[in-house]
Residue, then its C-alpha position, 0 to 999 in steps of 0.5 A: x180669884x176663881x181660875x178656870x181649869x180646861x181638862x183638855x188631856x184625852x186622847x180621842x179615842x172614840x172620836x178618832x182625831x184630837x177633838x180639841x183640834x176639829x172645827x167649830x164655828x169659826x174656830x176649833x172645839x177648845x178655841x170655843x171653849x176657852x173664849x167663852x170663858x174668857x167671855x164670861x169674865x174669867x182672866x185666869x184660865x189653865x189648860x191641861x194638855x195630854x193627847x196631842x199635847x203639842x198641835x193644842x199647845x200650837x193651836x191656843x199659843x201663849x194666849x193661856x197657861x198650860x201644864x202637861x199631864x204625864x198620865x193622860x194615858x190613864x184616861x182618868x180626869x181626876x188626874x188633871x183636876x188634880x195637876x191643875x189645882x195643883x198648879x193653881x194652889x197659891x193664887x185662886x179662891x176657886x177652880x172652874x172644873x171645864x171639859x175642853x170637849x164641851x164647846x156647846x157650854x155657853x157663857x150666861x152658864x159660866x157666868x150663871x155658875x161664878x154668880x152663884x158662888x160668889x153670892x151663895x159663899x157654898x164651897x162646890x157650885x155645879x150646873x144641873x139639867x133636869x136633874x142631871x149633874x154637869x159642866x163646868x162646876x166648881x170648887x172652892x179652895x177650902x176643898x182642894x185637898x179632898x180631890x188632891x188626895x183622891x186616889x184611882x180607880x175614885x173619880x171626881x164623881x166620888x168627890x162630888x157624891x162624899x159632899x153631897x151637902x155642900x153643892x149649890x146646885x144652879x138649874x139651867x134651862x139648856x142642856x148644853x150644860x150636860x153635852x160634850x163631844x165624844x164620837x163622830x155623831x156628838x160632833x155632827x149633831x152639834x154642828x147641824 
């Protein structure tokens, strides 16, 4: 089973409001994130909450799992990657690595991503945009404990660098794959 993991912990600061509350299209920026995912046919979605940890926790209900990661304040990712395989460590074959800032990600990407793994058997599957690495990718459980034992100030970036050889990389004809909502003009550009 591939589980999808909803990094959806940071605390805005550049965008000066919780992003995963602000508006988008007819919901709100992770509403969107998580039905395209569920639209793509996964089941099993975990979201890692953080910043603002009770208005997401409200906002989504119990319609998804949720686990809180005590360090968001770190602002590192790898910390909830982590929580989240973590979490998910007896039950998925493969994690779906999801910004919950990315609502532009589209399901034929998500769907596009899950395909390639389950027909290419390689353990790391990562969409690219012109050559440029991005989101969601994912990695099966037989990497697990690689980013488990990861320790700061190494990234997800690192991870992905040391196994270099392993990726399938799936390329995409959209940049949605590489966008993501940091500050104000991301936002108003992506709801233009």
């Amino acid at each position: 089973m591939i589980t999808a993991i909803i990094l959806a912990a940071g605390e805005s600061k550049r965008m000066g409001e919780p992003k995963m509350l602000m508006p988008y299209g007819k919901s709100t920026v992770l509403q969107t994130v998580i039905s395209t995912i569920q639209s793509a046919g996964i089941k099993d979605i975990l979201v890692v909450t953080g910043g603002a940890r009770q208005q997401v926790e409200m906002l989504i209900g119990k319609t998804v799992q949720t686990a809180f990661n005590e360090n968001y304040q770190n602002g590192e990712m790898l910390s909830s990657i982590q929580l989240g395989l973590s979490v998910k460590m007896r039950e998925a074959s493969a994690a779906l690595i999801c910004l919950g800032d990315q609502p532009q990600v589209e399901e034929r990407s998500v769907r596009s991503i899950c395909n390639a793994f389950l027909e290419s058997k390689s353990r790391i599957v990562v969409p690219s945009y012109q050559n440029q690495r991005g989101h969601p990718w994912l990695v099966a459980r037989s990497l697990w404990d690689d980013l488990l034992t990861l320790k700061a100030p190494k990234t997800s970036r690192d991870f992905l660098k040391k196994n270099a050889r392993a990726i399938h990389y799936v390329n995409m004809n959209t940049p949605s794959v590489i966008e993501d909502l940091d500050t104000p003009q991301d936002y108003l550009k992506s709801t233009s």
